[in-house]
N, C-alpha and C positions, 0 to 999 in steps of 0.2 A: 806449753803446759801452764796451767794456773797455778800460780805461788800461794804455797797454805801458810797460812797465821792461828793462831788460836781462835781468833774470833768471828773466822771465817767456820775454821771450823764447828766452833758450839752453837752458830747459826745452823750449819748442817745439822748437826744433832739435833737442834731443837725442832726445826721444819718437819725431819724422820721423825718424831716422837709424835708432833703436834698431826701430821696426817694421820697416822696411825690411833690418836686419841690415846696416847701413854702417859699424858701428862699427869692426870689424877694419878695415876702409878709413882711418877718419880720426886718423890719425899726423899728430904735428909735419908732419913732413915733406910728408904729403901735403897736407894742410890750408894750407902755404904755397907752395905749386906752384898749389893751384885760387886761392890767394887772387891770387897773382900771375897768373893768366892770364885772372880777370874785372876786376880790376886794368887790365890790356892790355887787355879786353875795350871800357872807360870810354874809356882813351887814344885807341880807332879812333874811337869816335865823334867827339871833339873835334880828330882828327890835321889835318885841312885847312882847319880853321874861322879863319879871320880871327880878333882878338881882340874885337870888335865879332860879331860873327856866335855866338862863345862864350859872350858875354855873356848873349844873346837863345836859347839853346841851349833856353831852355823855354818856348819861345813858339814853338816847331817842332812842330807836329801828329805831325810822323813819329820825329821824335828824343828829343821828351820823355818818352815813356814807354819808349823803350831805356836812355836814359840812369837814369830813377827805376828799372830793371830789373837796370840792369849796377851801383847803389848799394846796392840790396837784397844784391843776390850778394855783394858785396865785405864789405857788412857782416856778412852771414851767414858767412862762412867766415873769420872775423873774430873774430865773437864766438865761435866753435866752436877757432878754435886758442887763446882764451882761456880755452873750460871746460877743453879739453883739457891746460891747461899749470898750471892754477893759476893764472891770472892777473886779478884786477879788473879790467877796461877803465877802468870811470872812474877809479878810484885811482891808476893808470898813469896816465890822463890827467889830474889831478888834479896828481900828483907833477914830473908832466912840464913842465907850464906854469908852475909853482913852482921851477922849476932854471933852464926859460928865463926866466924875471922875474931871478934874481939873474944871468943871465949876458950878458943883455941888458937893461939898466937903463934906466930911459927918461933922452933926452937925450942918451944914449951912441950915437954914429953906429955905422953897421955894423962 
């Protein structure tokens, strides 16, 4: 099995865009409207669940592969507003968890 990394991955994405001719389509703009409505896509699935029933959401024959499908999406249009923008994901996430550790300090209540 080939080992995925992110930039293997937004290579794939960009290749599937780029045959397809999607790429005049995927602006900032647009790229955070699809990210936000497979985003709400994730949210329907979990809207009526108990927090107990949430839990167990992947132990659901019918739901668990909607919800790994509405994760896929969210991430894919994800890493595509990242090629699109300039942006590292992990270094972002990286930098990010680095500003929450000084601003949230352990031992320091909410």
């Amino acid at each position: 099995m080939t080992e995925l990394d992110v930039a293997k991955l937004q290579r794939r994405l960009a290749e599937f865009a780029a045959a397809r001719n999607w790429q005049p389509y995927h602006t900032p703009k647009n790229l955070v409207a699809a990210l936000s409505v497979e985003a709400s896509e994730l949210v329907e699935i979990f809207q009526w669940l108990t927090p107990e029933e949430s839990a167990r959401v992947m132990d659901d024959p019918e739901k668990a592969p909607r919800v790994t499908d509405e994760v896929a999406d969210v991430l894919a249009y994800l890493l595509q507003l990242c090629e699109v923008l300039g942006i590292d994901p992990l270094a972002a996430l990286d930098a990010k968890i680095d500003r929450n550790e000084r601003r949230f300090p352990v031992g320091k209540g909410p």
